[in-house]
C-alpha positions as CSV (number, residue, x, y, z in Angstrom):
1,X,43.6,-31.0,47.1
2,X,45.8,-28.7,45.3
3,X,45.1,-30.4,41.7
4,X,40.9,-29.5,42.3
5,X,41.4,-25.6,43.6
6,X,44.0,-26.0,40.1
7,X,41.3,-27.3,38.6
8,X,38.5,-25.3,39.7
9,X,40.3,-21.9,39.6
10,X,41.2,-23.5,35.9
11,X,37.1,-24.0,35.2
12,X,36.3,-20.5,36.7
13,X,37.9,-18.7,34.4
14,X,37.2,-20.3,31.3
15,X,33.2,-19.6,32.7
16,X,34.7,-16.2,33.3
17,X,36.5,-16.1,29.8
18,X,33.6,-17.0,27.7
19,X,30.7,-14.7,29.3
20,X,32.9,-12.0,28.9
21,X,32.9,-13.2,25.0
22,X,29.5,-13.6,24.9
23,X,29.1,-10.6,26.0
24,X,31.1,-9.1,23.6
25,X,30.1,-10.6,20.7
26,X,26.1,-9.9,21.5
27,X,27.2,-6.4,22.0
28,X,29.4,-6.3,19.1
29,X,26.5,-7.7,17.1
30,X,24.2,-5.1,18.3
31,X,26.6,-2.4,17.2
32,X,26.8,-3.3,13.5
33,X,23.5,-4.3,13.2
34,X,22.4,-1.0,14.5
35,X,19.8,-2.7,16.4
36,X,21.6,-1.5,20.0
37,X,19.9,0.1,22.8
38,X,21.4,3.5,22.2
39,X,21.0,4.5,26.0
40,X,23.4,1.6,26.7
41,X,26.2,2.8,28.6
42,X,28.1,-0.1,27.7
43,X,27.7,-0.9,24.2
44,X,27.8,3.3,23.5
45,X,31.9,2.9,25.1
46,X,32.8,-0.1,22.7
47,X,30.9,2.1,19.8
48,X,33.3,4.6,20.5
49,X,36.3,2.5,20.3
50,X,35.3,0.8,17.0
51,X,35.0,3.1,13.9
52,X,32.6,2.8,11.9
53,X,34.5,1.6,8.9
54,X,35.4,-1.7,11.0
55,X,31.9,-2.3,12.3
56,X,30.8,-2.1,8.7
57,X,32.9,-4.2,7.8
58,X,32.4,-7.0,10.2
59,X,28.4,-6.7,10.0
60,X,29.1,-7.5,6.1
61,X,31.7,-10.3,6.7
62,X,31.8,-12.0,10.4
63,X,27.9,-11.0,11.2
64,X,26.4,-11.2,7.3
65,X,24.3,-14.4,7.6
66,X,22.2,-13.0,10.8
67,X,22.3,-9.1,9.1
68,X,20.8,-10.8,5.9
69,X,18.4,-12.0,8.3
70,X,17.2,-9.2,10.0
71,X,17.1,-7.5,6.7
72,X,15.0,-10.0,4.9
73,X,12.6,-9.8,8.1
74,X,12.4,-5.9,7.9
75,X,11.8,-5.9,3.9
76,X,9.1,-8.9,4.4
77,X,7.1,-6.5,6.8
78,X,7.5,-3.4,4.8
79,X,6.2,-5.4,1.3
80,X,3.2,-7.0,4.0
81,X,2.7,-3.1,4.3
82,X,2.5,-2.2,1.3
83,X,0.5,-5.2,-0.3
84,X,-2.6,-3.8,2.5
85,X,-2.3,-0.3,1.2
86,X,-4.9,2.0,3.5
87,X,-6.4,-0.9,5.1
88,X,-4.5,-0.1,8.2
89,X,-3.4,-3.8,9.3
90,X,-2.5,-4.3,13.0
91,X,0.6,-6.5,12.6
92,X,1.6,-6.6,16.6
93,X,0.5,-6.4,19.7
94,X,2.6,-6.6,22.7
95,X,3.2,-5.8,26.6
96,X,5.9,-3.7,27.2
97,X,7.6,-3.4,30.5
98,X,9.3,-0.1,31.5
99,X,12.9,0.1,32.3
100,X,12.7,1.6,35.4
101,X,9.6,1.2,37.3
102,X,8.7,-1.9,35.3
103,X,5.3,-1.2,34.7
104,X,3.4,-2.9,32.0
105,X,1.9,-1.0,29.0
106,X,0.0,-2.0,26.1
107,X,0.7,-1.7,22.4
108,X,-0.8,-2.3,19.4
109,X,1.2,-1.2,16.2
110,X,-0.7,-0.7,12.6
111,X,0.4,-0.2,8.8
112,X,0.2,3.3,8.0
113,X,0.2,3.8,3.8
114,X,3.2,6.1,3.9
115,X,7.1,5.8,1.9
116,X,9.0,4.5,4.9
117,X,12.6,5.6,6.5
118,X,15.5,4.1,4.0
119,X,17.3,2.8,7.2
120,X,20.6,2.6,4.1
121,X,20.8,6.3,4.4
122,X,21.3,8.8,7.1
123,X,18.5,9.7,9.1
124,X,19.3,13.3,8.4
125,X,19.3,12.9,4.5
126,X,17.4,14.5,2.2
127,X,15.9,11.5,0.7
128,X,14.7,10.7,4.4
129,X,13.2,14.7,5.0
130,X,9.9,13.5,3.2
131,X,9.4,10.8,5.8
132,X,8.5,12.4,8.8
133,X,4.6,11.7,9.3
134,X,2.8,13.3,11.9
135,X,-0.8,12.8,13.6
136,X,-3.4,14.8,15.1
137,X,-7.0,13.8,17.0
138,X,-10.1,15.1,15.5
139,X,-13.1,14.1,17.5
140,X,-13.6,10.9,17.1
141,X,-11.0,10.5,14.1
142,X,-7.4,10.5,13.7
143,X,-6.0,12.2,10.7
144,X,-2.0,12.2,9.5
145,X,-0.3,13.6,7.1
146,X,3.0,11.9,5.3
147,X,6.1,14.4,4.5
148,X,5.5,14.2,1.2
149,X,1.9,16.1,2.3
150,X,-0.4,13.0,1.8
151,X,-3.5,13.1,4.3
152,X,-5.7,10.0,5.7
153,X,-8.1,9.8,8.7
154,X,-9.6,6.8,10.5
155,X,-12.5,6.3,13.4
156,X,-10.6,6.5,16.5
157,X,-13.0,3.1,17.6
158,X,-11.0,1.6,14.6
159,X,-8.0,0.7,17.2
160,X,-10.0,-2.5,18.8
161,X,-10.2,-4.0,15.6
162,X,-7.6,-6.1,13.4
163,X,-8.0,-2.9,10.6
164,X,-7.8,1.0,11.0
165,X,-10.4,1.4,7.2
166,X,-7.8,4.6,6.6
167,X,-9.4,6.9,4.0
168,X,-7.6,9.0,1.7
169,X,-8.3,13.1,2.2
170,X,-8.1,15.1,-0.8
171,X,-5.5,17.9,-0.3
172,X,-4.3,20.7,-2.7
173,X,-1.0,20.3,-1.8
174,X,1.0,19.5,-4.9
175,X,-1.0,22.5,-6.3
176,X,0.8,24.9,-4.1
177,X,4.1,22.9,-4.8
178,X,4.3,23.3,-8.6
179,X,2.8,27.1,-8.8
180,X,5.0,28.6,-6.6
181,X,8.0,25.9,-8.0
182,X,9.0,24.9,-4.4
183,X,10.9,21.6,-3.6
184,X,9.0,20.5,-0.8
185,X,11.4,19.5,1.9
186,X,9.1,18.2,4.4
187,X,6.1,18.8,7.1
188,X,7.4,19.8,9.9
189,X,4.3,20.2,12.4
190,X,0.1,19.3,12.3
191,X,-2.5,20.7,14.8
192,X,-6.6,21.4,14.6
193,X,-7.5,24.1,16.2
194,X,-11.0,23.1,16.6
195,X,-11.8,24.3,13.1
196,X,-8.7,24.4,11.0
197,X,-6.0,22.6,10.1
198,X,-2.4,23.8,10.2
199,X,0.8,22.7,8.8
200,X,4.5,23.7,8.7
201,X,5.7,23.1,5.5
202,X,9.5,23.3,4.4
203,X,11.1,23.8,0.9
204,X,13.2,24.8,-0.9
205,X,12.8,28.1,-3.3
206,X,15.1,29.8,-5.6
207,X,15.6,32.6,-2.9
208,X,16.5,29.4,-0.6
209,X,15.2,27.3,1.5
210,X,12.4,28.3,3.8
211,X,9.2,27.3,6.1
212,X,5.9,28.9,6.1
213,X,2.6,28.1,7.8
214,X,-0.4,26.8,5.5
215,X,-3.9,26.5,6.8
216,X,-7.2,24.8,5.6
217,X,-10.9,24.3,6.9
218,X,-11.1,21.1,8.2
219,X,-12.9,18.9,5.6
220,X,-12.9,14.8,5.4
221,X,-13.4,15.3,2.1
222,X,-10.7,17.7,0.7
223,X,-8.8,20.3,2.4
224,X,-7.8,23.4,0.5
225,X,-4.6,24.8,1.9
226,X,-3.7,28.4,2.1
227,X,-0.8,30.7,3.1
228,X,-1.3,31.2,6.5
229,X,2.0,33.1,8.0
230,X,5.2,33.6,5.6
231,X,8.2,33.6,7.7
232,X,10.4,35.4,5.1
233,X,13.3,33.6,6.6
234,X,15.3,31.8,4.3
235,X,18.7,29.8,4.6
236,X,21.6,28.5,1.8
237,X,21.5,24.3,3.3
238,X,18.8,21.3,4.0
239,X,19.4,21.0,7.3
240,X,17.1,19.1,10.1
241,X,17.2,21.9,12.2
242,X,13.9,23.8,11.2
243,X,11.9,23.2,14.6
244,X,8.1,23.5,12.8
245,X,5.9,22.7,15.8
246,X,2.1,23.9,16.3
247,X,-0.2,24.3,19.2
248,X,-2.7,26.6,20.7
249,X,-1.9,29.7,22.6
250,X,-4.6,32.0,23.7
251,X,-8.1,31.6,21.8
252,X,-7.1,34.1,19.1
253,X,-3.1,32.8,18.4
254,X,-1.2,29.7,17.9
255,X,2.6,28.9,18.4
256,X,5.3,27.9,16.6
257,X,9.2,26.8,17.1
258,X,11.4,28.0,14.6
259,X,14.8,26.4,14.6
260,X,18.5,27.7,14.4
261,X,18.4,26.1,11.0
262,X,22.3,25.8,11.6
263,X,22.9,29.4,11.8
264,X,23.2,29.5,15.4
265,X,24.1,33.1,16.2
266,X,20.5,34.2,14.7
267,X,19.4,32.1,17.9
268,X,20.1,35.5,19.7
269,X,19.1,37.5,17.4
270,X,15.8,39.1,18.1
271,X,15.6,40.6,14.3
272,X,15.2,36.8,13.5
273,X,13.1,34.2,13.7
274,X,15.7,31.5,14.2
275,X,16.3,29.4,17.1
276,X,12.6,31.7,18.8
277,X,8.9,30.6,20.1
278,X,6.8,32.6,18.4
279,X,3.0,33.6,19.1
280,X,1.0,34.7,15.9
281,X,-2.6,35.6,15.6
282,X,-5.2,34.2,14.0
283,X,-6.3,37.2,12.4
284,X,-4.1,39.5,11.9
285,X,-1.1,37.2,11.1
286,X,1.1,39.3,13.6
287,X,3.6,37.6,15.8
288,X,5.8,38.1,18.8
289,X,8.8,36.3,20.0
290,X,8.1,34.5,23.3
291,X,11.9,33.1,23.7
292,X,15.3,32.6,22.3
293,X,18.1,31.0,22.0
294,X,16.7,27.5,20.9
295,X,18.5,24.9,18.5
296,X,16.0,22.5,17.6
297,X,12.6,22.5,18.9
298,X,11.0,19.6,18.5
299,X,8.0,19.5,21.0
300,X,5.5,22.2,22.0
301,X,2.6,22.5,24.8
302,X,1.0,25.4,26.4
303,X,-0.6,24.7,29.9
304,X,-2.9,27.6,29.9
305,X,-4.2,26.7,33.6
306,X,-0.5,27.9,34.6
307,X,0.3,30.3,31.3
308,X,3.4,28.8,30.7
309,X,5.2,27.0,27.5
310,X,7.0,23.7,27.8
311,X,9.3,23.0,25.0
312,X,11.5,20.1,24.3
313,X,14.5,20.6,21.9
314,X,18.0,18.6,20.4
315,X,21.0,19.5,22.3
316,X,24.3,18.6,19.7
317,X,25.8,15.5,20.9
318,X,24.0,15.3,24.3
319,X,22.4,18.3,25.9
320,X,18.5,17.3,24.6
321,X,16.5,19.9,26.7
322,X,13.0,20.2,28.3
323,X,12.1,23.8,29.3
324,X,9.6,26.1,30.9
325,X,8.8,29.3,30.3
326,X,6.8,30.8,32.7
327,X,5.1,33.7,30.8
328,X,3.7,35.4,34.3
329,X,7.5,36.2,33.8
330,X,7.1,39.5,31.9
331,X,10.1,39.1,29.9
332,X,11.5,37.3,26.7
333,X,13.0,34.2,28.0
334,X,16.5,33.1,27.0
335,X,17.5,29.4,27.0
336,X,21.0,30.0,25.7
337,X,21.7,28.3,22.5
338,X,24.2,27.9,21.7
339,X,26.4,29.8,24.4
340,X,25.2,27.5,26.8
341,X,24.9,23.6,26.4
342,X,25.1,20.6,28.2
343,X,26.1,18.7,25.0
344,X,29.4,19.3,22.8
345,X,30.0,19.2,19.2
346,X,30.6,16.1,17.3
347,X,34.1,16.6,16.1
348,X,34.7,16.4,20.5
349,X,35.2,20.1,20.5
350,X,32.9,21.6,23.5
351,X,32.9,25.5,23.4
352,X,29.5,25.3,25.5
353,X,29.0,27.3,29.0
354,X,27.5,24.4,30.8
355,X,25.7,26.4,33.2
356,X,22.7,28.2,32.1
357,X,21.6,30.1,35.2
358,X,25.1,31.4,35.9
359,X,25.6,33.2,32.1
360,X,21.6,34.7,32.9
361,X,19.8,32.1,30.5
362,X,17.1,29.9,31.6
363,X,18.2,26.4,33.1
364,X,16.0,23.3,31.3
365,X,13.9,21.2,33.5
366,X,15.7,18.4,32.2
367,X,18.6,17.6,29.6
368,X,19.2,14.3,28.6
369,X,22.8,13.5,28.1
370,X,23.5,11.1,25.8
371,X,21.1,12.9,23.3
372,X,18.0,11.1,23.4
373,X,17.0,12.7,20.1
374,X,13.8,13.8,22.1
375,X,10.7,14.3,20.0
376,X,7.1,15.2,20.9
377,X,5.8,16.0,24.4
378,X,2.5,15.9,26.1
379,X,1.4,17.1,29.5
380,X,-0.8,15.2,31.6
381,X,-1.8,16.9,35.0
382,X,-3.4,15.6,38.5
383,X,-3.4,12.3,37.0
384,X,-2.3,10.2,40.8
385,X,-3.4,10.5,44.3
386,X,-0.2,13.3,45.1
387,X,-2.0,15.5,41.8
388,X,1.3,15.6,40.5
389,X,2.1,16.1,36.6
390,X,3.6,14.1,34.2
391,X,5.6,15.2,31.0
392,X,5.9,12.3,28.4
393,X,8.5,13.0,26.1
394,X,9.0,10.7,23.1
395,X,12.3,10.4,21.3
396,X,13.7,9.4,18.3
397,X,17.6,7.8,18.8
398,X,16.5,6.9,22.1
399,X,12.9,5.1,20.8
400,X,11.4,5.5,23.8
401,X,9.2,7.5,25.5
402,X,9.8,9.3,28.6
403,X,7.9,9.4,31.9
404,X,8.6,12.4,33.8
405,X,6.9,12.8,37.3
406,X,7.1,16.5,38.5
407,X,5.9,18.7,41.1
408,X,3.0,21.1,41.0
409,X,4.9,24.0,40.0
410,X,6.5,22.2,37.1
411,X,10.5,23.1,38.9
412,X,11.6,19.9,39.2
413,X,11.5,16.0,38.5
414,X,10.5,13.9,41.0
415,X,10.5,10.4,39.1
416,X,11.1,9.4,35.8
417,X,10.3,6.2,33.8
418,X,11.4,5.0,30.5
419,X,9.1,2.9,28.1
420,X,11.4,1.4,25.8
421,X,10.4,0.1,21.8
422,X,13.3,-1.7,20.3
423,X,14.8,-0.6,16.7
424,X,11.6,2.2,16.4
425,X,12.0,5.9,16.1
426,X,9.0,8.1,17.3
427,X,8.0,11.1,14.8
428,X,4.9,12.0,16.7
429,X,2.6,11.6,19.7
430,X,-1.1,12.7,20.9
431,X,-2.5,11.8,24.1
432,X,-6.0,10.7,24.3
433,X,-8.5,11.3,27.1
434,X,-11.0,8.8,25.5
435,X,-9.6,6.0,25.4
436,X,-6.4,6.7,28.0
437,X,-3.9,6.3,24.8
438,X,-1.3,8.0,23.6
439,X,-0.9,7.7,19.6
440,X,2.7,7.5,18.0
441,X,4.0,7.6,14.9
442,X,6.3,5.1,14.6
443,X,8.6,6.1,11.3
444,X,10.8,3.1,10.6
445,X,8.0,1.2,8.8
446,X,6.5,3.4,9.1
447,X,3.2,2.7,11.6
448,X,0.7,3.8,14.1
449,X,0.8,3.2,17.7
450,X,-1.4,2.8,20.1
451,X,-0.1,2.9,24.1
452,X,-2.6,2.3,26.5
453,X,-1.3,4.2,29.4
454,X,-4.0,3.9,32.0
């Protein structure tokens, strides 16, 4: 009798022994192949304990059969991209089952003709500023623009067949470049206005580097940009932090977020336009700052129904925000960057108030902690049987795109679901009251998707 409990306590932890290898080795596979859920609580401790240096080093030694692999697979699908050019090839289509609620969702992924992400490199490179792509809905079309300024549009009905037909739009783009000798950094932001198009465009002059506003009449054939709003602001490094986003205000102005571009005190400094909200008008190109102390704003909506702005933004290592500003509030809002945080710096070093409302700065409605890397947001209201809202926020680290259930008065989260897409980053997003959908850009490939949400 006492040989088989020998035994069986013997066979139990050899079971024992080798799922906790498995386990190890799958996550330790995930970490060098970069292919890791990076909300993970798990696999984000062991990345922790291994420097880079050694997961580099096993990925090309112990793991370099399977990361050959994956590589080849990934290089296969961007030359399939590239060999359709503009015809706009759906390449998968999937269910995808959210994390939390577990809801199914539909998704359809096409080629869009644009230079994708060099995965090799940094995500904050330079070489990887001209591939952020971003999408607006016009009518029944959908136009995007590439960094590098390219424009294409296809019929929104395209999306139920096995091709988008993308066309190219004519744009004066490179014009602008080379008379005014920029180095174009980037587009930062796209919206249509109902008649115009507007773009945030960063580069790179001899007085520094900069972003300015261009605007054209909205034409399928060509569209001739001009100088719509010079920011005059200018900065001595390329850095990610720009902000750039566009949406409508009142009938007569539009928004934009301008981002700390690393020189975080300006954030509370009203005699700049770093780390603000800004409204300018249409007409008379002035502008007034609607709220400070921001770091990187990376989503923008007005609710005009309620007058207030809902911005999302990047914390530094954790602290990604959502916030309200209730503009009934006659004041200049303060969100606290970068005295208050709910992230730390990336050396470890955390000189961040955590509390907002205590320091007299505006509290977010949510921060996401690990960073998310949160991207775009859209607002859908009195969409359930309780009329309750919903903020989806996409996100780039996290590749996901968040769910957020709130109450009426926008002050708190009820609920919040996460639709997860595996090894993708997402640039952009436009809901669609046509055909229930909300568009992504996808940039890793870089595609088009397509979420059927209701």
């Amino acid at each position: 009798m006492n040989k088989l409990i020998k035994m069986f306590k013997k066979k139990s932890l050899l079971v024992i022994l080798s799922i906790v290898i498995l386990i190890v080795f799958v996550s330790l596979w995930n970490i060098v192949s970069g292919g890791y859920d990076k909300q993970n609580k798990i696999i984000l401790v062991l990345k922790k304990i291994i420097p880079t240096s050694i997961s580099q080093k096993i990925r090309d030694t112990i793991f370099i059969i399977p990361e050959l692999k994956k590589r080849n697979s990934y290089l296969e699908l961007v030359l399939r991209k590239n060999q359709q050019k503009y015809k706009g090839e759906i390449y998968s289509e999937t269910t995808v089952i959210s994390k939390i609620n577990k809801q199914n969702y539909n998704l359809k992924e096409f080629f869009l003709p644009f230079p994708r992400l060099d995965l090799r490199l940094r995500w904050d490179s330079n070489e990887n500023s001209l591939r952020r792509n971003y999408l607006e809905i016009i009518g029944d079309k959908i136009l995007a623009i590439s960094g590098e300024g390219e424009t294409i549009y296809f019929n929104k009905s395209n999306i139920n067949n096995k091709i988008l037909n993308q066309k190219i739009i004519k744009n004066n783009l490179s014009n602008i470049i080379e008379s005014n000798k920029f180095t174009p950094m980037g587009i930062r932001g796209l919206f249509y206005d109902g008649k115009q198009i507007f773009i945030s465009f960063f580069y790179q002059s001899q007085k520094g580097y900069s972003m300015d506003i261009y605007a054209a009449d909205m034409n399928f054939e060509k569209l001739n940009f001009n100088l719509f709003f010079k920011s005059d602001e200018y900065w001595d490094n390329y850095t990610v932090r720009t902000g750039g986003r566009i949406t409508q205000f009142t009938d007569s102005k539009i928004l934009l977020t301008f981002g700390d571009c690393t020189k975080m005190r300006k954030a509370q400094d009203l005699n700049s336009l770093k780390g603000k909200i800004i409204s300018i008008d249409k007409l008379t190109k002035k502008f007034e700052v609607l709220s400070l102390g921001h770091r990187n704003q990376q989503g923008l909506v007005y609710d005009a129904e309620n007058n207030i702005i809902i911005n999302s933004e990047h914390g530094p290592n954790g602290g990604d925000e959502i916030n309200i500003n209730r503009l009934n509030e006659k004041m200049v809002k303060n969100f606290g960057w970068p005295i208050s945080s709910y992230g730390k710096n990336y050396d470890g070093t955390d000189p961040y108030k955590k509390s907002h409302k205590e320091f007299g700065y505006i509290e977010p409605l949510k921060n996401f902690s690990p960073s998310i890397g949160i991207s775009e947001i859209q607002l859908k209201k009195n969409i359930d049987s309780n009329n309750n809202n919903y903020i989806f926020a996409s996100s780039l680290r996290a590749g996901s795109i968040y769910k957020l259930k709130t109450n009426q008065s926008m002050t708190e989260v009820l609920d919040m679901d996460r639709i997860y897409f595996p090894e993708h980053r997402i640039r952009d997003m436009k809901y669609d009251e046509d055909t229930k959908s909300l568009f992504l850009i996808f940039e890793t490939i870089p595609s088009i998707g397509v979420l059927k949400i209701s």
